[in-house]
N, C-alpha and C positions, 0 to 999 in steps of 0.2 A: 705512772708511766711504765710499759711493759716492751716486750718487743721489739723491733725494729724501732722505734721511735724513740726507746731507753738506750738503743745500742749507739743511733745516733745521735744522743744527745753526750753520750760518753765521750765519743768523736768530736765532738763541738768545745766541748768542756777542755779536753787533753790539747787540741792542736788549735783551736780560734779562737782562744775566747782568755783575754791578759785583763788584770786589774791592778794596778799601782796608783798613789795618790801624790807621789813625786819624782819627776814634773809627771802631769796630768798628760794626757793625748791629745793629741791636737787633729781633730775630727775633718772629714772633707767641709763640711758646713763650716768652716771656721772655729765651732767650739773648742773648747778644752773640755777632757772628760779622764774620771778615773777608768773609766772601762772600755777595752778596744776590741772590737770581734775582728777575726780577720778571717771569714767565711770559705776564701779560696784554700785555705790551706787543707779547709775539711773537701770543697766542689771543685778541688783540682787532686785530690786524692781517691784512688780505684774503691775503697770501700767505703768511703764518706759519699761521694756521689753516687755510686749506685743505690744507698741508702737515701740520699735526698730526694732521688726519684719516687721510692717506693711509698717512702711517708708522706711524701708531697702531692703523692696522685691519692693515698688513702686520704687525703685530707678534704681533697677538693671532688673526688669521687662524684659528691652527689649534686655539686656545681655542676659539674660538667654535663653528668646524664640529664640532670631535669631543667639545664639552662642551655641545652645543645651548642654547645662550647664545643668549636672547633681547634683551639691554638691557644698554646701558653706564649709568655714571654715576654721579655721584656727589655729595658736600657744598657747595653752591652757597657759591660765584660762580666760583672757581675752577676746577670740573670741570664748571661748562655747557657753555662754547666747545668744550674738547675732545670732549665725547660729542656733542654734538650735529654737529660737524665729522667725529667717527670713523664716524656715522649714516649721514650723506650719502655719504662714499667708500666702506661697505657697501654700501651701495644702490647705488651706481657698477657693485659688483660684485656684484652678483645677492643680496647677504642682506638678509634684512630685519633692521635692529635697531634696538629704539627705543632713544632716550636720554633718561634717567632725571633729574631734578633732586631731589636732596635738601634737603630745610629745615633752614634751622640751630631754627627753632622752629615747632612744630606750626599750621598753617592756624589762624586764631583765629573762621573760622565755618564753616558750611557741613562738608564733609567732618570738617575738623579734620586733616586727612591731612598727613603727614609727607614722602611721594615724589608727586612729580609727574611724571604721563607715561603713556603707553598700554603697560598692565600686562595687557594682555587676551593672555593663553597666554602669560605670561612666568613662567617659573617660577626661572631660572638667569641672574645676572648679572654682571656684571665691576664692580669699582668702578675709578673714575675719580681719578687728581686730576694737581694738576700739578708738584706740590713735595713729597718728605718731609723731614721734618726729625727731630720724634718719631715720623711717622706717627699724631698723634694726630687730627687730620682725615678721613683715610682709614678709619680705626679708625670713628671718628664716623659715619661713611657706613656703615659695613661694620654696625654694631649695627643701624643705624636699616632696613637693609634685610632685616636677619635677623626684625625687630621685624616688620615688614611681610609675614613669612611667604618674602622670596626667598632663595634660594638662594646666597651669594657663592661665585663658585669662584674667583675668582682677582682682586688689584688691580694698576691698569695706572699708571705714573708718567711725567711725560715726564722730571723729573731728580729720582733719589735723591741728596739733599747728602751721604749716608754720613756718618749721625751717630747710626745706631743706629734710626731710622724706619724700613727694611725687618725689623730682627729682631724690633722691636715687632710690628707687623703680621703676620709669622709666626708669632709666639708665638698669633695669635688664629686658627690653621689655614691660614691665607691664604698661596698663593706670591705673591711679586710679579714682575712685569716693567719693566723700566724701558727709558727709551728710551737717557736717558745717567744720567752720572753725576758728581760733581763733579770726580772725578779728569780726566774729558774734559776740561773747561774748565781746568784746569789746567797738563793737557799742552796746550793749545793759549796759556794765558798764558805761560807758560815756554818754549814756544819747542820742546817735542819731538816 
């Protein structure tokens, strides 16, 4: 790991990322777990998210070009920071892509509309998020865009916990890409 990707993994490690075995975390899915990421504290911070942009558009780069992918994004709150951050470092480097916000519940006037963002020639898009666990989030986003007539071809993570939320998510056609993985913070709590 080098670069901007080590820098942000440092950032991930220092401010999101706790492990305790008592009591365990009590996870949105219901689980209990020793390990808790709390991603906003690195995608609501000026150089954690400008970083998550940069590593997250090098990641999907060739997604984008050879799958003419219009628009990231994904199940708000969690995947605004990042798509709208991976926007800006496209745009850095000559694509245009919008970034997409999903409703966890449908606009209750006016449109009624479920995604927000500039959908004009978007036909293919990436979903976003920042954490899987069951992938049921991701999932979430993934129907609600399909609902909407787009495209998903591929979802982007910045950390799979490996607990069976990438196989979910594939089982629904989707590869994923992650930035890390739990076992990373691991090797770096343990000392390898």
């Amino acid at each position: 790991m080098e670069g901007n990707k080590k820098e942000l993994f440092d950032i991930l490690y220092a401010r999101s990322f706790m492990y305790r075995e008592d009591p365990p975390f009590k996870l949105v899915s219901g689980r209990e777990s020793f390990y808790y990421f709390d991603c906003k504290s690195t995608t609501l911070h000026p150089v954690g998210v400008s970083l998550v942009g940069r590593v997250m558009f090098e990641a999907l780069a060739e997604s984008i070009k050879s799958g003419d992918v219009r628009a990231v994004g994904g199940l708000t709150l969690g995947a605004d920071p990042i798509s709208i951050s991976t926007s800006i470092a496209a745009l850095g480097n000559g694509t245009r892509l919008s970034p997409l916000i999903v409703r966890k519940e449908p606009k209750k006037h006016g449109t009624q509309k479920w995604i927000e963002g500039d959908l004009d020639g978007v036909k293919k898009v990436i979903v976003i998020d920042d954490v899987i666990t069951t992938g049921g989030s991701t999932i979430t986003a993934i129907e609600r865009m399909r609902e909407s007539g787009l495209e998903v071809v591929r979802a982007a993570v910045i950390i799979d916990r490996e607990e069976g939320g990438r196989e979910n998510i594939e089982k629904e056609g989707i590869s994923v890409i992650s930035l890390f993985t739990r076992s990373d913070f691991d090797k770096r709590r343990l000392g390898r």
